[in-house]
mmCIF file of the C-alpha atoms, coordinates in Angstrom:
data_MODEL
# 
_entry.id   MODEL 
# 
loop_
_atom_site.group_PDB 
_atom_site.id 
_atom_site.type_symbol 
_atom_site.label_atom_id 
_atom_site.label_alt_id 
_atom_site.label_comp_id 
_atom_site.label_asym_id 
_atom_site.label_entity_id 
_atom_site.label_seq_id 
_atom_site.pdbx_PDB_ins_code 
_atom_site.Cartn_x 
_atom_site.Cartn_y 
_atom_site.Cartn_z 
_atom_site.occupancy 
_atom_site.B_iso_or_equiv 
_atom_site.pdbx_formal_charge 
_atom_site.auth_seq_id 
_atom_site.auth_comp_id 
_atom_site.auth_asym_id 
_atom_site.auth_atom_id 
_atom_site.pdbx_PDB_model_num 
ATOM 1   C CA . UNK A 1 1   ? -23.725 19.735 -6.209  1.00 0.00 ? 1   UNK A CA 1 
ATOM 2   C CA . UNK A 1 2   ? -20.802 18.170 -8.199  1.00 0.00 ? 2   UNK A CA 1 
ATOM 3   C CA . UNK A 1 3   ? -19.236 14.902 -7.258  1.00 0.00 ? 3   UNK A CA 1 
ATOM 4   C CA . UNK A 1 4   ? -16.248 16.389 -5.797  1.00 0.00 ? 4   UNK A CA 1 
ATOM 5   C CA . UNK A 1 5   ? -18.038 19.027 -3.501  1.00 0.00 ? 5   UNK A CA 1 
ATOM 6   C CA . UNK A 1 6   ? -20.747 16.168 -2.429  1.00 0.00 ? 6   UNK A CA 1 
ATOM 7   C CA . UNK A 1 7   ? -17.404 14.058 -1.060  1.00 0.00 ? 7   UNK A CA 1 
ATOM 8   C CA . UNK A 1 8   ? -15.459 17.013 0.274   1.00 0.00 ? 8   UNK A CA 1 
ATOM 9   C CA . UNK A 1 9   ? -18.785 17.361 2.168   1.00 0.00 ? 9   UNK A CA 1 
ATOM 10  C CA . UNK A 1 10  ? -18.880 13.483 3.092   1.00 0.00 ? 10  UNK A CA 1 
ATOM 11  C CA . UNK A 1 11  ? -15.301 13.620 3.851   1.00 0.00 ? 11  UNK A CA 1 
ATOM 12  C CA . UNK A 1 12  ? -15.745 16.832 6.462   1.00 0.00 ? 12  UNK A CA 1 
ATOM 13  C CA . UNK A 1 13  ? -19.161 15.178 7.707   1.00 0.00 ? 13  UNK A CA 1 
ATOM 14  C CA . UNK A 1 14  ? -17.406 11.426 8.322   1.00 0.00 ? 14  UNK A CA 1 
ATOM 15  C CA . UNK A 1 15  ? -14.441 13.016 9.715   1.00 0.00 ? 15  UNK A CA 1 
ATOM 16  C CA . UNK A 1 16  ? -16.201 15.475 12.329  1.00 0.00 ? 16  UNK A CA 1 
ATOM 17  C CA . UNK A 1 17  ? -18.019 11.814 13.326  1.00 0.00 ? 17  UNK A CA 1 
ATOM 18  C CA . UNK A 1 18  ? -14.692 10.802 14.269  1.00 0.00 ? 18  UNK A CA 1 
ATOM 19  C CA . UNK A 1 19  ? -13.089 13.589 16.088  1.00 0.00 ? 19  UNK A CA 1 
ATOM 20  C CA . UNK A 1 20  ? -16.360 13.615 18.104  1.00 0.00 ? 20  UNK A CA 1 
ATOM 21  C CA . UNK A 1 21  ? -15.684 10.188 19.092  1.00 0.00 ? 21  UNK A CA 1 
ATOM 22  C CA . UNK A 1 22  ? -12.509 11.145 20.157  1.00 0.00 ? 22  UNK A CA 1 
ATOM 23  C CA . UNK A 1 23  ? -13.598 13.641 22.414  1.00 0.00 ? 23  UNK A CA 1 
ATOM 24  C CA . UNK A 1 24  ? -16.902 11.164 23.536  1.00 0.00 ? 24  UNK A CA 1 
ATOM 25  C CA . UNK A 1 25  ? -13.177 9.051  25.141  1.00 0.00 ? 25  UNK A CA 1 
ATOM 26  C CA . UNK A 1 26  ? -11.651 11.690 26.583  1.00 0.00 ? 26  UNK A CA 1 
ATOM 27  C CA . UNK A 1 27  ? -15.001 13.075 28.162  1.00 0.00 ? 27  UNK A CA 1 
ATOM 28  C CA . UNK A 1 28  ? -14.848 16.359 26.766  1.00 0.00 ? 28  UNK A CA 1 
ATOM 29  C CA . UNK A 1 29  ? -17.837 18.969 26.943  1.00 0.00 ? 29  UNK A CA 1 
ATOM 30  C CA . UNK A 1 30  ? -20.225 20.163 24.108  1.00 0.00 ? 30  UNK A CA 1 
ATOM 31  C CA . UNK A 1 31  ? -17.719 22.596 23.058  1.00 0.00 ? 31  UNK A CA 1 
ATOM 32  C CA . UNK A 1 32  ? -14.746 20.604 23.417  1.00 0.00 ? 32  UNK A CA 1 
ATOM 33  C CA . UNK A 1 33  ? -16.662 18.210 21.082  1.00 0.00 ? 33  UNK A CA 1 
ATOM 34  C CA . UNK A 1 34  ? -17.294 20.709 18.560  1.00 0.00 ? 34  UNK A CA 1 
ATOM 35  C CA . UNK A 1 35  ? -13.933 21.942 18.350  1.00 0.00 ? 35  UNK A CA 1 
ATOM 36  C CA . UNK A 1 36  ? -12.551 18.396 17.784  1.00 0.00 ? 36  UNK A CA 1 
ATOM 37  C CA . UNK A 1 37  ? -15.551 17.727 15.229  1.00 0.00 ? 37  UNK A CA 1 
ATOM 38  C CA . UNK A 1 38  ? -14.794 21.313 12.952  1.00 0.00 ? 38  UNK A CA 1 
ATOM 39  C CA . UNK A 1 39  ? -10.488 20.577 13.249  1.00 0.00 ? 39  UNK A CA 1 
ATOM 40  C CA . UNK A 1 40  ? -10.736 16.822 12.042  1.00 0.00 ? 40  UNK A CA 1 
ATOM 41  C CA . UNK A 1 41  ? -13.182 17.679 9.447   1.00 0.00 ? 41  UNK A CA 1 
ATOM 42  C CA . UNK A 1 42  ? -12.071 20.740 7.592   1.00 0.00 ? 42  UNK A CA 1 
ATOM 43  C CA . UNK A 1 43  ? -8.289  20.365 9.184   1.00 0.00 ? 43  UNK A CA 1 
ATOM 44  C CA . UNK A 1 44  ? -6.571  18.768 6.335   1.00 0.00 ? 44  UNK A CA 1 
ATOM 45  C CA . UNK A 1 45  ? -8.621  20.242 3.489   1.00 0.00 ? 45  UNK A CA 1 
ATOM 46  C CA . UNK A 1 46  ? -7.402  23.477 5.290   1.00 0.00 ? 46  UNK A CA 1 
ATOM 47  C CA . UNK A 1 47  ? -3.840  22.516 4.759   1.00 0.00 ? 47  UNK A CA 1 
ATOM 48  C CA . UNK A 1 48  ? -4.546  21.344 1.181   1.00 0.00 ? 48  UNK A CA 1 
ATOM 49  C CA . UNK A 1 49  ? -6.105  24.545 -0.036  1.00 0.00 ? 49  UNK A CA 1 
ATOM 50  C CA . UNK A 1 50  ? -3.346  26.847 1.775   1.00 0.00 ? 50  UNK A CA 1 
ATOM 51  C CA . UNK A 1 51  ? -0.780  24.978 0.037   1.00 0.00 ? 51  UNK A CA 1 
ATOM 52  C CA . UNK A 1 52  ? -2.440  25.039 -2.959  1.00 0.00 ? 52  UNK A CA 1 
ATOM 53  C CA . UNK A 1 53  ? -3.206  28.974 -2.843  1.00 0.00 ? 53  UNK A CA 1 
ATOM 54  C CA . UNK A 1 54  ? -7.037  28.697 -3.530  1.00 0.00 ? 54  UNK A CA 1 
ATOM 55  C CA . UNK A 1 55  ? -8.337  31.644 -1.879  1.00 0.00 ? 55  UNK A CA 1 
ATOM 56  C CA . UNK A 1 56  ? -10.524 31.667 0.283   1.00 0.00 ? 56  UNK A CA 1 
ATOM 57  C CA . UNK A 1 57  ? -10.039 28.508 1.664   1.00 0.00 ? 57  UNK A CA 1 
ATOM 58  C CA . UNK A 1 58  ? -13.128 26.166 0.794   1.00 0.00 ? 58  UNK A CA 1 
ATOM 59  C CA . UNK A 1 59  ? -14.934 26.180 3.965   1.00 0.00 ? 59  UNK A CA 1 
ATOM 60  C CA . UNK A 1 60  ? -14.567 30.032 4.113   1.00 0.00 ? 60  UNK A CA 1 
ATOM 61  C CA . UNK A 1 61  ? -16.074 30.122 0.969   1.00 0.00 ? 61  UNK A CA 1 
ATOM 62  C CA . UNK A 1 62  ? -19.072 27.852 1.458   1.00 0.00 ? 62  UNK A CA 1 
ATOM 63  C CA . UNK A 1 63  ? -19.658 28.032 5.525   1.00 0.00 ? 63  UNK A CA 1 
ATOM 64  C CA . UNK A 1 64  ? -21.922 24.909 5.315   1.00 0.00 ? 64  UNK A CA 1 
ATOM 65  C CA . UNK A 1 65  ? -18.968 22.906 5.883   1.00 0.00 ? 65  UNK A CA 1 
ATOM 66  C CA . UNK A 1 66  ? -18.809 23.999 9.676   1.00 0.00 ? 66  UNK A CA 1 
ATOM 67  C CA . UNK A 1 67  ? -22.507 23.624 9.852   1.00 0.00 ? 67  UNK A CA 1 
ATOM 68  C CA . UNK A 1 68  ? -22.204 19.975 8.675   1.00 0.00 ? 68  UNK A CA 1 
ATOM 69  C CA . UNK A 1 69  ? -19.406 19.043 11.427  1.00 0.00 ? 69  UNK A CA 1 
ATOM 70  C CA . UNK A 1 70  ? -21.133 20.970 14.319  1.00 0.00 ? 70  UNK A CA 1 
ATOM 71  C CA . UNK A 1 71  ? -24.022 18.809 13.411  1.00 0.00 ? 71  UNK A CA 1 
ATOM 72  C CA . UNK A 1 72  ? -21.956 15.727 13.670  1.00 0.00 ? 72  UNK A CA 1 
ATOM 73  C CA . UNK A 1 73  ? -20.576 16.637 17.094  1.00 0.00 ? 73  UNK A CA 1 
ATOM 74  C CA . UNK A 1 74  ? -24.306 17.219 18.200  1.00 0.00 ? 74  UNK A CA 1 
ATOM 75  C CA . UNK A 1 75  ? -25.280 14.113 16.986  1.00 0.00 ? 75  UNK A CA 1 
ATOM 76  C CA . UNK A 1 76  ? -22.046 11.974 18.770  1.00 0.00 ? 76  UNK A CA 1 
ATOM 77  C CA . UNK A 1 77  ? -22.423 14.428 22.245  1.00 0.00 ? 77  UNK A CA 1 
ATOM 78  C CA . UNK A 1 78  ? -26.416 12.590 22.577  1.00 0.00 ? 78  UNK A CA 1 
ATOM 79  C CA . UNK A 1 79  ? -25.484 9.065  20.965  1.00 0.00 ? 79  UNK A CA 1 
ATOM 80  C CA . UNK A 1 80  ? -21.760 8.299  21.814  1.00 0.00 ? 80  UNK A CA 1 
ATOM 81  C CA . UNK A 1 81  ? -23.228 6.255  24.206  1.00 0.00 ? 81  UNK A CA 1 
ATOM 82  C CA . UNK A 1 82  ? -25.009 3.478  21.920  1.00 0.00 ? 82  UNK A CA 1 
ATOM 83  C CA . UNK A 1 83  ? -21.488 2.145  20.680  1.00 0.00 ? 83  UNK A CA 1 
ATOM 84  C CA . UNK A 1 84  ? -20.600 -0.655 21.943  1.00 0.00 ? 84  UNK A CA 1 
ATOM 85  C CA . UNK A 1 85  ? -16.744 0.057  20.759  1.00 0.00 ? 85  UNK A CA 1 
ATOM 86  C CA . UNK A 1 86  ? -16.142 3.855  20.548  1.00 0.00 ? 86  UNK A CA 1 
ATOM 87  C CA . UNK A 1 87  ? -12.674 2.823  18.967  1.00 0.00 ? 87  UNK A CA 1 
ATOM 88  C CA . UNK A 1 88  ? -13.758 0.108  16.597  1.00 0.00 ? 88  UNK A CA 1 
ATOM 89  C CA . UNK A 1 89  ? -16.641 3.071  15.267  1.00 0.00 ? 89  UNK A CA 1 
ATOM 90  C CA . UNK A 1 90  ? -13.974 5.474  15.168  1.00 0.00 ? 90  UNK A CA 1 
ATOM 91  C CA . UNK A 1 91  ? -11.454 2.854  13.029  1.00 0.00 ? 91  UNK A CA 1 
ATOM 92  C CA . UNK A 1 92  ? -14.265 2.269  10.183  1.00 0.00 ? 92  UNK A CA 1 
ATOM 93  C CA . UNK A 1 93  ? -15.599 5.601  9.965   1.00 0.00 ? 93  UNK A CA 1 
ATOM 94  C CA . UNK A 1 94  ? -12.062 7.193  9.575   1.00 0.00 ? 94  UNK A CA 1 
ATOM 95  C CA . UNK A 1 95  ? -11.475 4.922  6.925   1.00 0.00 ? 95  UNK A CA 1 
ATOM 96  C CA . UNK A 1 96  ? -14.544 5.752  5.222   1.00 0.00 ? 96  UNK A CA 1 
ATOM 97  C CA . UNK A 1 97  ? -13.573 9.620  5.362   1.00 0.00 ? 97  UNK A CA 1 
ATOM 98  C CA . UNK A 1 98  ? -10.084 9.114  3.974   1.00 0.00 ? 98  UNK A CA 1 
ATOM 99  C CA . UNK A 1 99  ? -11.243 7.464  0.813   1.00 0.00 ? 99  UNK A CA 1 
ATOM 100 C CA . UNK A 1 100 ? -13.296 10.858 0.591   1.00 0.00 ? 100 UNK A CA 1 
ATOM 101 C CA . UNK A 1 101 ? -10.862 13.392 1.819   1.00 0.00 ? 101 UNK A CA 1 
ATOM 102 C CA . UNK A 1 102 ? -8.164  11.043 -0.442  1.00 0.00 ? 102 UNK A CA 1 
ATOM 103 C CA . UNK A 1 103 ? -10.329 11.492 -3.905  1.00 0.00 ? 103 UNK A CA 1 
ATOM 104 C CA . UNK A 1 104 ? -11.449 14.817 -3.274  1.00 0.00 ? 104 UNK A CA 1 
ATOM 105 C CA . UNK A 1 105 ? -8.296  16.535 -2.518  1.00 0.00 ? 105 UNK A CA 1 
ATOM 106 C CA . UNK A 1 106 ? -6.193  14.686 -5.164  1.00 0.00 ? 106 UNK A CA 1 
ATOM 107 C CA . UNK A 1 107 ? -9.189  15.799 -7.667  1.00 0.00 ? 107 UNK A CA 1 
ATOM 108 C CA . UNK A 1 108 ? -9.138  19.587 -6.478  1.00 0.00 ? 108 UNK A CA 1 
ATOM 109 C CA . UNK A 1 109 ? -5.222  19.334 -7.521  1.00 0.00 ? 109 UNK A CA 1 
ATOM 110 C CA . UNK A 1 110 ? -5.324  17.812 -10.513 1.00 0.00 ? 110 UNK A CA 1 
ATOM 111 C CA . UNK A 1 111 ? -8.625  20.110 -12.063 1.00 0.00 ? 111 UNK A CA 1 
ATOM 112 C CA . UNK A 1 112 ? -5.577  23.177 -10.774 1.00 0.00 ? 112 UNK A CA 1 
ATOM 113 C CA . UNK A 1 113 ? -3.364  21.884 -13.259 1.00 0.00 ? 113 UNK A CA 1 
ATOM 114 C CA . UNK A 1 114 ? -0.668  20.030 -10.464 1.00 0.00 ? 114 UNK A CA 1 
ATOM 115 C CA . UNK A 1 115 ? 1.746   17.978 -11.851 1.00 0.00 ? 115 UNK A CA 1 
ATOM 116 C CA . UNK A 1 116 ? 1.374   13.966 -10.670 1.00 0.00 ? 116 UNK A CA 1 
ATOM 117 C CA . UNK A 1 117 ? 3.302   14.536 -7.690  1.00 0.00 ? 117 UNK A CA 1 
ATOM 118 C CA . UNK A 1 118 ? 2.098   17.451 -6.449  1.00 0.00 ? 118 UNK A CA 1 
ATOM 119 C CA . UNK A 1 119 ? -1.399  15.805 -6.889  1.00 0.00 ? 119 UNK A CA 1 
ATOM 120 C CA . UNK A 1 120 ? -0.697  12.335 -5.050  1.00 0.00 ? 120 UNK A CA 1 
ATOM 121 C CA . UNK A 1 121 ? 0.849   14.861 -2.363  1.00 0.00 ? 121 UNK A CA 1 
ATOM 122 C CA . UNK A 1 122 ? -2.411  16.548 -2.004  1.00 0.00 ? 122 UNK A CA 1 
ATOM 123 C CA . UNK A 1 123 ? -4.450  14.158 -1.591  1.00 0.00 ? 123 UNK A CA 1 
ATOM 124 C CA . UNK A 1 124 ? -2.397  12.669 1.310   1.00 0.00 ? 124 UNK A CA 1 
ATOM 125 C CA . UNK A 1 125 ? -2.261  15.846 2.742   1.00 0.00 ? 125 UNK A CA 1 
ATOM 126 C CA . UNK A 1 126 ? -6.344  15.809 2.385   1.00 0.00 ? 126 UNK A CA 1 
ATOM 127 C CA . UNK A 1 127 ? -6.677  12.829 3.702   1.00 0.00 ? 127 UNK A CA 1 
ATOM 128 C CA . UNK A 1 128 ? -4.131  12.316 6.359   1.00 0.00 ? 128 UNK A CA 1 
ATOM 129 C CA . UNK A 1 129 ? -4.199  15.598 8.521   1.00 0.00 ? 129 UNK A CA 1 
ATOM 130 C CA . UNK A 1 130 ? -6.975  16.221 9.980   1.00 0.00 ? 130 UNK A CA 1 
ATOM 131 C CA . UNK A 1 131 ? -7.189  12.945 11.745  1.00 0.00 ? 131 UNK A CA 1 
ATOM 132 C CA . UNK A 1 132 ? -3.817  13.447 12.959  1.00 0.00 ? 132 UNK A CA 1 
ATOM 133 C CA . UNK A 1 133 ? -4.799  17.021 14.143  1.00 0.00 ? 133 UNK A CA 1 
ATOM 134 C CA . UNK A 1 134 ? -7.359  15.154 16.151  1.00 0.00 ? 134 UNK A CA 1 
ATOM 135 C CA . UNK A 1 135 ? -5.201  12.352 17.891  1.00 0.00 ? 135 UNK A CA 1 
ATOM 136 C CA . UNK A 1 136 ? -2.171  15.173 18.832  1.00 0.00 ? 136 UNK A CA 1 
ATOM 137 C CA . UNK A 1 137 ? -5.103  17.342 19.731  1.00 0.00 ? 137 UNK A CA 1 
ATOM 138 C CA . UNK A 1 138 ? -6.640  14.492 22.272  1.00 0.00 ? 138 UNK A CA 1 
ATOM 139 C CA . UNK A 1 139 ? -2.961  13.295 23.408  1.00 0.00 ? 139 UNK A CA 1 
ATOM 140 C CA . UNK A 1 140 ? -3.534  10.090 21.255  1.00 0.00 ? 140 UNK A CA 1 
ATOM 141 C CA . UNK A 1 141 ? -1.017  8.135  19.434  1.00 0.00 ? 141 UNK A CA 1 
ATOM 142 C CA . UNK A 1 142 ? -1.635  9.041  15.967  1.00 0.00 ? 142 UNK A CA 1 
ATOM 143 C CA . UNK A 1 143 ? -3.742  6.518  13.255  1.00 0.00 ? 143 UNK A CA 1 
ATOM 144 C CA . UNK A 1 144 ? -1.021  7.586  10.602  1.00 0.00 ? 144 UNK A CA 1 
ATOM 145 C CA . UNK A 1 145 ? 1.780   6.635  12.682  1.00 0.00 ? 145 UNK A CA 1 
ATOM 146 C CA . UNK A 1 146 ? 0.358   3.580  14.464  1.00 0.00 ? 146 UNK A CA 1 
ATOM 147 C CA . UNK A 1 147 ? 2.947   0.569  14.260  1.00 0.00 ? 147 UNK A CA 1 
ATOM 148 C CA . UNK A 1 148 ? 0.950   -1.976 11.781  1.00 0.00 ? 148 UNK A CA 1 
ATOM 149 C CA . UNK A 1 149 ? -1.387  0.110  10.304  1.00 0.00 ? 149 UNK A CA 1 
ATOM 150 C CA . UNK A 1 150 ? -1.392  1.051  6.477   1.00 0.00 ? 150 UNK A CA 1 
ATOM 151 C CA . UNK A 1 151 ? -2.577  4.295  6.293   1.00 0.00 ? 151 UNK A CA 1 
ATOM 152 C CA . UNK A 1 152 ? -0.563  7.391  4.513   1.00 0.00 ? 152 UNK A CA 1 
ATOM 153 C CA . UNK A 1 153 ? -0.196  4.013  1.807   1.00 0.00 ? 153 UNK A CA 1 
ATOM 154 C CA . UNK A 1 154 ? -3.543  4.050  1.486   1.00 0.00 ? 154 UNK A CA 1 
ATOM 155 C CA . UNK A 1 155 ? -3.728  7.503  0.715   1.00 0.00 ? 155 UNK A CA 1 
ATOM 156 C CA . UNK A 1 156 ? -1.140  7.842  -1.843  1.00 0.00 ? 156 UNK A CA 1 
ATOM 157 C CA . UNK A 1 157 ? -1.994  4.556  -3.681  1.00 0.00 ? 157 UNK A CA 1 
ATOM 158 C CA . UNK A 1 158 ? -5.925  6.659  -3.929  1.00 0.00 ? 158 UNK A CA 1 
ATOM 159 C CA . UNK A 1 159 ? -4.588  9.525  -5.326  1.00 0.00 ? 159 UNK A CA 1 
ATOM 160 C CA . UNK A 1 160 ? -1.904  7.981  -7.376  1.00 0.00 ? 160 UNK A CA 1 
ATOM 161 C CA . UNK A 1 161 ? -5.504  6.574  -9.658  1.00 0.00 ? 161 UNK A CA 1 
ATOM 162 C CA . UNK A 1 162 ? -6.166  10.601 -10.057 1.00 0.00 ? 162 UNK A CA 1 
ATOM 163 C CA . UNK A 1 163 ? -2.759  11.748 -10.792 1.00 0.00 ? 163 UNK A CA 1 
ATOM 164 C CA . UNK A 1 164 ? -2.251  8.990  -13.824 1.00 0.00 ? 164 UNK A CA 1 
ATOM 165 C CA . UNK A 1 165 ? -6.007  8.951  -14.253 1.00 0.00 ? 165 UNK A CA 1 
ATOM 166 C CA . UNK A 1 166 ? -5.031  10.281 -18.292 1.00 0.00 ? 166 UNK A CA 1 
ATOM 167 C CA . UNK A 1 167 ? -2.699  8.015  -18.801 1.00 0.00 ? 167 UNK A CA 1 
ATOM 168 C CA . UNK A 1 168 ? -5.005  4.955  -18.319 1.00 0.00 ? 168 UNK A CA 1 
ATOM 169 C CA . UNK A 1 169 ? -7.885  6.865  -20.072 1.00 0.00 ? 169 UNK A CA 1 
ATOM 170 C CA . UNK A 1 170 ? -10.550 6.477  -17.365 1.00 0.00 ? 170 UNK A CA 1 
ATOM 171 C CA . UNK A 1 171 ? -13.182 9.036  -17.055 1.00 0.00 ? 171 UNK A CA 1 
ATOM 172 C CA . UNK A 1 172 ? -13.564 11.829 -14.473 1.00 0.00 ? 172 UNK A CA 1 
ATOM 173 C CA . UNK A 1 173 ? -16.449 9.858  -12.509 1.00 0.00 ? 173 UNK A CA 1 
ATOM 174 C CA . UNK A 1 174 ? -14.880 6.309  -12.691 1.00 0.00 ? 174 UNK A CA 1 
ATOM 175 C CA . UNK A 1 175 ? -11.578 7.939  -11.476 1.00 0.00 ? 175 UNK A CA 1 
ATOM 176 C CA . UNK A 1 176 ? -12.907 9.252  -8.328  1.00 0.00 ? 176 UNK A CA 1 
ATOM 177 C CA . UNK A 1 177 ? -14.718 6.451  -7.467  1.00 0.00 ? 177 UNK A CA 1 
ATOM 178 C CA . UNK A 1 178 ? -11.667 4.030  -8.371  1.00 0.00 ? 178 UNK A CA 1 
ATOM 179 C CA . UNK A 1 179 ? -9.743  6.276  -6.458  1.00 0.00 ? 179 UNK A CA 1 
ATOM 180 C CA . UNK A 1 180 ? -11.525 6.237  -3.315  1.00 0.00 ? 180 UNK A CA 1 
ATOM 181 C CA . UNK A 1 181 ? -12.307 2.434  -3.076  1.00 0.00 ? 181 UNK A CA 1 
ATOM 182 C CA . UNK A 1 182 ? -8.518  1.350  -3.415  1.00 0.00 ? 182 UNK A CA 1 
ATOM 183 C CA . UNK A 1 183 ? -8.207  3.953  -0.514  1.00 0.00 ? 183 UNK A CA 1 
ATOM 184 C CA . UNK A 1 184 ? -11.089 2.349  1.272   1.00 0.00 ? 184 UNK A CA 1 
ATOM 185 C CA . UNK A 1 185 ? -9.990  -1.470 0.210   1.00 0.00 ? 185 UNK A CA 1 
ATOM 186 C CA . UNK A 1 186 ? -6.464  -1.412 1.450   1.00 0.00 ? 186 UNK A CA 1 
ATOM 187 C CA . UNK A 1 187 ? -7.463  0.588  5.020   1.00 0.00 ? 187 UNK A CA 1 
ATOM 188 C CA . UNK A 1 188 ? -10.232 -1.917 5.469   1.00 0.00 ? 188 UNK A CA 1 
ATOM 189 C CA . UNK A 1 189 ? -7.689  -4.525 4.661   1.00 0.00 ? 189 UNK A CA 1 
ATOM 190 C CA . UNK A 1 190 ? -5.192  -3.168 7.570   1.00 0.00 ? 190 UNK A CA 1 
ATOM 191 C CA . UNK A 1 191 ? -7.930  -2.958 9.978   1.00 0.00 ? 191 UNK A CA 1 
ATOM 192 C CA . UNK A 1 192 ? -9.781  -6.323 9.309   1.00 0.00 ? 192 UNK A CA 1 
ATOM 193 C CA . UNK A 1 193 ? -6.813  -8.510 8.388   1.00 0.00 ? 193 UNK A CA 1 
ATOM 194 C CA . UNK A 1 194 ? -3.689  -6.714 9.360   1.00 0.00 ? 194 UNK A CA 1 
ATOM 195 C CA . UNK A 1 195 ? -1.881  -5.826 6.125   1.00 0.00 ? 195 UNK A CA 1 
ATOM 196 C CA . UNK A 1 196 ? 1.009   -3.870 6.940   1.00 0.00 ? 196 UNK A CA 1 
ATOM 197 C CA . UNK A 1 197 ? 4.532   -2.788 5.643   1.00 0.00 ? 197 UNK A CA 1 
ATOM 198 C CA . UNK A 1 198 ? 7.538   -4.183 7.147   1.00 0.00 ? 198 UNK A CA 1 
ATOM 199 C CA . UNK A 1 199 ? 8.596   -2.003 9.857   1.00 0.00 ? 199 UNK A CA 1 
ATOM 200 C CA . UNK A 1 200 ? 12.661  -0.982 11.073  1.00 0.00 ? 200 UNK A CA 1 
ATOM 201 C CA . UNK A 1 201 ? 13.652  -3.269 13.460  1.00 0.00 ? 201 UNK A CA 1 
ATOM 202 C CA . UNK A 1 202 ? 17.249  -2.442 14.701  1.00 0.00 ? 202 UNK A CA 1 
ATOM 203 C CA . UNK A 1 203 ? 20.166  -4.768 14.933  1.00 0.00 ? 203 UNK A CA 1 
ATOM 204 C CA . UNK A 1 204 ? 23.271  -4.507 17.652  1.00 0.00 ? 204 UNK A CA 1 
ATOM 205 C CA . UNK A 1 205 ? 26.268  -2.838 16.127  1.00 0.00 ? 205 UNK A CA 1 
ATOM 206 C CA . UNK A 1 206 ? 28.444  -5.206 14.435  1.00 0.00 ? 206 UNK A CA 1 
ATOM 207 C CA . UNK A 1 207 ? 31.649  -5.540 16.194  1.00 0.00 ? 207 UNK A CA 1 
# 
């Protein structure tokens, strides 16, 4: 298995942990947390490959990617119960599965020939929506939109590392994994120490 399939598979695997976890909070049944496992996990790599045209769509092509997330939601429906913080579980292992889902779908686009933006794009894309297809899905407020949170930063300043990867002459392997720990670093800086980006705050109409 090459590097980028064995994180598209970590990325679908960490993910489905997630959306499991969601549905372990709302209560949801078996099925309920299979459904929320499978549309986290393969939901933005879904988007990525549609947009990108790559036919058939990669879990389509290699069905082991459902069998991996229906494994994780078997795994949360019989252990949900051992966390002592469903959230705080949920927090690190999304982060975890965007550094993935960041490298891997920012890879897939630049090995297509993408130009820079296109590639940074994808790997946002990769990264970003399938965990917000979970919290819309499970009437959450969304990670990515989240007042304080860095987290569609973290995903473009991961795939930015792929898309200028030539420029700075790094090799395929150190990219990916340079890549996905700047992704990983600056979520796990947002979560543990609250770095954020100033947000709008409005001001009365001058007279």
């Amino acid at each position: 298995m090459s590097l980028i399939a064995l994180l598209d598979h970590a990325a679908v695997l960490v993910f489905a942990l997630t959306g499991a976890l969601v549905a372990s909070r709302a209560q949801l049944d078996i099925i309920g947390f299979a459904f929320l496992a499978i549309l986290t996990g393969v939901g933005g790599g879904t988007i990525r490959d549609v947009l990108l045209d790559r036919n058939p769509v990669f879990w389509m092509s290699d069905p082991t990617y459902l069998g991996v997330a229906v494994l994780a939601a078997l795994v949360v429906f019989f252990t949900a119960h051992l966390f002592e913080s469903r959230y705080k579980a949920i927090l690190w292992l999304d982060a975890a599965a965007l550094s993935f889902a960041v490298a891997a779908g920012a890879n897939i686009a630049a090995a297509l020939g993408q130009s820079a933006p296109i590639v940074v794009v994808m790997g946002a894309v990769t990264g970003c929506l399938g965990g917000l297809m979970r919290d819309v899905v499970a009437n959450e407020v969304p990670l990515v939109l989240k007042q304080g949170e860095l987290y569609v930063t973290c995903s473009v300043a991961g795939a930015a590392v792929i898309a200028f990867a030539p420029v700075a002459g790094l090799g395929p392997t150190l990219t990916v994994l340079v890549a996905a720990a700047i992704t990983f670093g600056l979520r796990a800086g947002s979560i543990a120490f609250g770095w954020s980006l100033p947000v709008y705050k409005s001001r009365p109409p001058r007279n």
